[in-house]
C-alpha positions in Angstrom: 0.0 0.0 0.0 1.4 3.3 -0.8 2.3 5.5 2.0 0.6 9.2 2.6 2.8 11.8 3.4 1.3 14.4 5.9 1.4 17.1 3.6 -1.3 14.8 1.3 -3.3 13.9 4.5 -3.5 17.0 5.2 -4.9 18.4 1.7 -7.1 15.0 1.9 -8.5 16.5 4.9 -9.5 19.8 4.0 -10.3 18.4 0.6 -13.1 16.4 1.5 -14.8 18.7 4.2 -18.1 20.3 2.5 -18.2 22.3 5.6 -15.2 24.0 4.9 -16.1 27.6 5.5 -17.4 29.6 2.5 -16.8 33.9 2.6 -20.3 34.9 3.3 -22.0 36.2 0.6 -22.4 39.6 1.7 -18.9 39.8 2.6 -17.7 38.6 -0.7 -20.4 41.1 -2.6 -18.4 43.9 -0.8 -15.2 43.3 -1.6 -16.4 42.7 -5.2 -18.4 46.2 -5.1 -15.3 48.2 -3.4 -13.0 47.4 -5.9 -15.0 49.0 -8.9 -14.8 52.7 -9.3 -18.0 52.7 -11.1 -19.9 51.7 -7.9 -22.2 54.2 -6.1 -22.9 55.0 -2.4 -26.4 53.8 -2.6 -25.5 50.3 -4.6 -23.2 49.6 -1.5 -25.3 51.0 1.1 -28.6 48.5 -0.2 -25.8 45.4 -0.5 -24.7 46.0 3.4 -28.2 46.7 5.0 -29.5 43.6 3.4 -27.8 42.2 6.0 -29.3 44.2 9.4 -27.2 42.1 12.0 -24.0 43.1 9.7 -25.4 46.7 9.3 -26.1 47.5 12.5 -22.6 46.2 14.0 -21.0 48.4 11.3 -23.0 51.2 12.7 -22.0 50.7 16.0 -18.4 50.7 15.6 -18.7 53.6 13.3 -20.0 55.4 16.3 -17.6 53.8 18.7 -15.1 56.4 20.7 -12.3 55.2 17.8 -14.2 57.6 15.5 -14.9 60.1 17.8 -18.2 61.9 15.6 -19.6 64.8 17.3 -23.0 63.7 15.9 -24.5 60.1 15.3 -24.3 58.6 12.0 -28.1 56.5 11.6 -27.4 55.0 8.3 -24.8 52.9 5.9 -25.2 55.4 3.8 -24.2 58.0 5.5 -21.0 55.5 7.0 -20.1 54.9 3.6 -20.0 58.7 2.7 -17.8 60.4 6.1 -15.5 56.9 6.2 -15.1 56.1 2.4 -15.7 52.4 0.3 -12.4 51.1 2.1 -12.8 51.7 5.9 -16.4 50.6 6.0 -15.1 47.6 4.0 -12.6 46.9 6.3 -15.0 46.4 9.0 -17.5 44.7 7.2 -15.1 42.0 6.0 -13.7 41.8 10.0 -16.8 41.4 11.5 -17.9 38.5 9.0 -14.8 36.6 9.3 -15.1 36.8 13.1 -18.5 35.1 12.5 -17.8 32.3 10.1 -15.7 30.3 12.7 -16.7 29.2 16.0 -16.2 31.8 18.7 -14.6 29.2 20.9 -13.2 25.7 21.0 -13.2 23.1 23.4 -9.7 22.4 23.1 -7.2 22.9 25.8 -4.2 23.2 23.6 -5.4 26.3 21.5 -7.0 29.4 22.9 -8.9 31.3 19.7 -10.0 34.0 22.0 -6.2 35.4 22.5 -6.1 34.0 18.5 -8.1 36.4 17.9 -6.8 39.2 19.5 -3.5 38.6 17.7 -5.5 39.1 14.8 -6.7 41.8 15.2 -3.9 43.6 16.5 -1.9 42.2 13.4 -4.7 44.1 11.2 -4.5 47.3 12.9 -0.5 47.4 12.6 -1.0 46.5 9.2 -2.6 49.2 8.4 -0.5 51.2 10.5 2.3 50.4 8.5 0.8 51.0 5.0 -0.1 54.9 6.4 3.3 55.1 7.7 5.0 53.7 4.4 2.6 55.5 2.5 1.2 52.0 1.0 -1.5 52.9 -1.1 -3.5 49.9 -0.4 -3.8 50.0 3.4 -6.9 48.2 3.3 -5.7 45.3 1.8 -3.0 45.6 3.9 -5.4 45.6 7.3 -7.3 42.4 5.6 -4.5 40.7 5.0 -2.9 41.5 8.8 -6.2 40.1 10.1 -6.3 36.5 8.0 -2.8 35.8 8.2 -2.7 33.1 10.4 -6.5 32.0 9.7 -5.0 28.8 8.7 -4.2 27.8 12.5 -7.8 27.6 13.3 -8.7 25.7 10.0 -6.6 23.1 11.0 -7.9 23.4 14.9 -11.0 22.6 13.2 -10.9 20.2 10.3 -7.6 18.1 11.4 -7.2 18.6 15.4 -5.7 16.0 16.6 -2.7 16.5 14.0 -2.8 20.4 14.8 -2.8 18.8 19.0 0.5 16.9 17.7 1.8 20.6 16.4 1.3 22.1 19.8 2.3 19.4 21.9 5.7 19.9 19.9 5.9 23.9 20.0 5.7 22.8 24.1 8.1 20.2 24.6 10.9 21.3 22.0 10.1 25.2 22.9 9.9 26.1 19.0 7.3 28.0 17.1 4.2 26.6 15.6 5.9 27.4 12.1 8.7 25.3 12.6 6.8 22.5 14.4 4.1 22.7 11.5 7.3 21.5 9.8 8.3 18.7 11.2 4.6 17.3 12.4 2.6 17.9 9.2 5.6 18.9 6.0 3.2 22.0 5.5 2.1 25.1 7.7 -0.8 26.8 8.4 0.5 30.0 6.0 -0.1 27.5 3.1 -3.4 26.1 4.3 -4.6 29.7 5.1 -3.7 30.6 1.5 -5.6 27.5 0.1 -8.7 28.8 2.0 -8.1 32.6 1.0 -8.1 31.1 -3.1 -11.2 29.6 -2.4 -12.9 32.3 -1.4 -12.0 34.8 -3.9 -9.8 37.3 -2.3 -7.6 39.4 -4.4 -4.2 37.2 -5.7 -1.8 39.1 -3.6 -4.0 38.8 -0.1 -3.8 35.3 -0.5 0.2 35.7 -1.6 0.8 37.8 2.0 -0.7 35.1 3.7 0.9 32.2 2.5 4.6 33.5 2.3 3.9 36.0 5.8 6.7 33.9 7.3 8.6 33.7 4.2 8.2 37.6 2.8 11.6 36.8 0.0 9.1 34.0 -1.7 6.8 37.2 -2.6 6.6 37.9 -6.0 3.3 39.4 -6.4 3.4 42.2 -4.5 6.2 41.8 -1.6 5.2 45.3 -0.4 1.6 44.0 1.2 4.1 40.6 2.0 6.3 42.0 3.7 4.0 44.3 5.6 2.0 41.5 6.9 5.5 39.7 8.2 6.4 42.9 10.2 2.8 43.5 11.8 2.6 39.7 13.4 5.9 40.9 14.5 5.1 44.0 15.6 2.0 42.1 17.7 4.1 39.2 18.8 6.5 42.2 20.2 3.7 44.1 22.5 2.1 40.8 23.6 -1.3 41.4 22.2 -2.8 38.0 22.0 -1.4 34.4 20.6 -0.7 32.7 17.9 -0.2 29.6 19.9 3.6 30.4 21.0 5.4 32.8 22.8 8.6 32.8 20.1 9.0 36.7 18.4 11.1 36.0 15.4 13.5 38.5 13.5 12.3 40.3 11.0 13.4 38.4 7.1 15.9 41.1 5.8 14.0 40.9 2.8 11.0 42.3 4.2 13.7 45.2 5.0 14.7 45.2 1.3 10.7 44.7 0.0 9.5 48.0 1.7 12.6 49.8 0.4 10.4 51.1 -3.0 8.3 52.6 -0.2 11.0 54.3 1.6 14.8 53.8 0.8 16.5 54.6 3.8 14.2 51.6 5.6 16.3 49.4 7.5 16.5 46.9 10.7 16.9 50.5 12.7 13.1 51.2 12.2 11.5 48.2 14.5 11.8 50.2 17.6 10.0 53.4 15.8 7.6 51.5 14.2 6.8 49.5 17.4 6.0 52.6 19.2 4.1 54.0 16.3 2.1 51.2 17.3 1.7 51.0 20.4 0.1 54.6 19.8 -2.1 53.2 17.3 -3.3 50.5 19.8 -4.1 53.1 22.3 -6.1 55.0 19.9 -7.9 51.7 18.7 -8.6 50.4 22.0 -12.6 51.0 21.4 -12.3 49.5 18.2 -9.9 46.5 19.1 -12.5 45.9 22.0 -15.8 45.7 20.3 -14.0 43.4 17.8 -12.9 41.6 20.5 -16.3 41.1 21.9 -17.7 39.8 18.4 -19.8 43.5 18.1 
């Protein structure tokens, strides 16, 4: 009988799972909406509110302390026109990814509530970079920041008692989950997360930032958005927001050092501490927003 490597279990696995999770379609007819010039306030506005449980969590955030509007905004409409296509995008697409997987697990090995903390964090210093850089896609770049790891709780889900093996080894070997993906499985949960991304849809150089975020010199869509997502999980990792399921803060790949150079030459390894504070300002100012995303709206 011929032997199955892990790597093939593993595609096996979330192969043959129907219940692999689909984007949800409002989410998806966002993204597709935002990305054409030609489409009006009103055509997005009638997309979101068919959706009054999305709607109205987009409206609360909007008038969460993070924005700070003198006045209430009632209406998506009205969102759409002081925040602009991208931010109300941006929160859209977060708050449905936060509802197509379970809010917890029973497992004892993997907490998704301090999961999801690191992803959010990871999205907000995302898109701190991109302003910083001046990226001109900084909502890709805060979509991207929030997915990157969504393949660690694909494989929590549809192959746990191989991703149990995976933790067990970051513990008794004191490694990361990368490198123990490695030796457990032959693949990681950058390459399974980027698998999931193609299948819903998402823009070619999202799913390339997720599935190279820990190797940003394989990048050769757009390294930029790459490299920006490997510094934000590091940037997280650093000021101990959350978990990705280990405690290990890695060095920053000198190419992502050499991919955001077209962005600003004189970018080197001397920027981490300034960028770090940068955000830890950022995660002062976001604190209402990190919190209701936090909470699930």
């Amino acid at each position: 009988m011929k032997n199955i490597s892990r790597s093939d279990k593993i595609r096996q696995i979330i192969g043959n799972i129907s219940t692999l999770p689909t984007l949800p379609i409002i989410a998806s007819q966002v993204m597709e909406l935002t990305s054409n010039p030609r489409t009006s306030v009103r055509q997005l506005s009638e997309v979101i509110s068919k959706d009054q449980s999305l709607a109205t969590q987009i409206l609360k955030i909007v008038n969460s302390a993070y924005y700070g509007f003198p006045r209430q905004i009632s209406t998506i409409e009205h969102a759409l026109v002081i925040l602009g296509f991208n931010e109300i995008r941006n929160i859209a697409f977060a708050i449905s990814i936060l509802k197509v997987f379970p809010e917890s697990s029973t497992s004892r090995y993997f907490d998704r509530e301090k999961f999801w903390q690191h992803s959010i964090g990871s999205s907000i210093a995302a898109r701190m970079l991109a302003r910083a850089l001046r990226y001109r896609v900084s909502g890709k770049a805060f979509i991207a920041g929030l997915i990157h790891d969504i393949g660690k709780i694909v494989l929590d889900q549809y192959a746990h008692s191989l991703f149990v093996e995976v933790i067990k080894r970051v513990q008794l070997e004191d490694i990361s989950i990368y490198e123990a993906e490695q030796k457990v499985l032959k693949i990681s949960h950058a390459e399974i997360g980027g698998w999931l991304v193609k299948r819903w849809n998402l823009p070619v150089e999202i799913e390339e930032a997720i599935k190279f975020h820990h190797r940003p010199e394989k990048a050769t869509i757009n390294p930029q958005l790459t490299a920006t997502v490997h510094l934000s999980d590091i940037l997280t990792r650093m000021s101990s927001i959350g978990s990705g399921g280990d405690e290990k803060i890695p060095f920053v790949d000198p190419a992502a050092w050499k991919n955001l150079k077209s962005l600003r030459p004189d970018l080197d390894e001397t920027y981490l501490e300034y960028f770090l504070s940068l955000f830890k300002e950022e995660m002062k100012k976001s604190k209402a927003l990190f919190d209701i995303f936090n909470k699930r709206g």
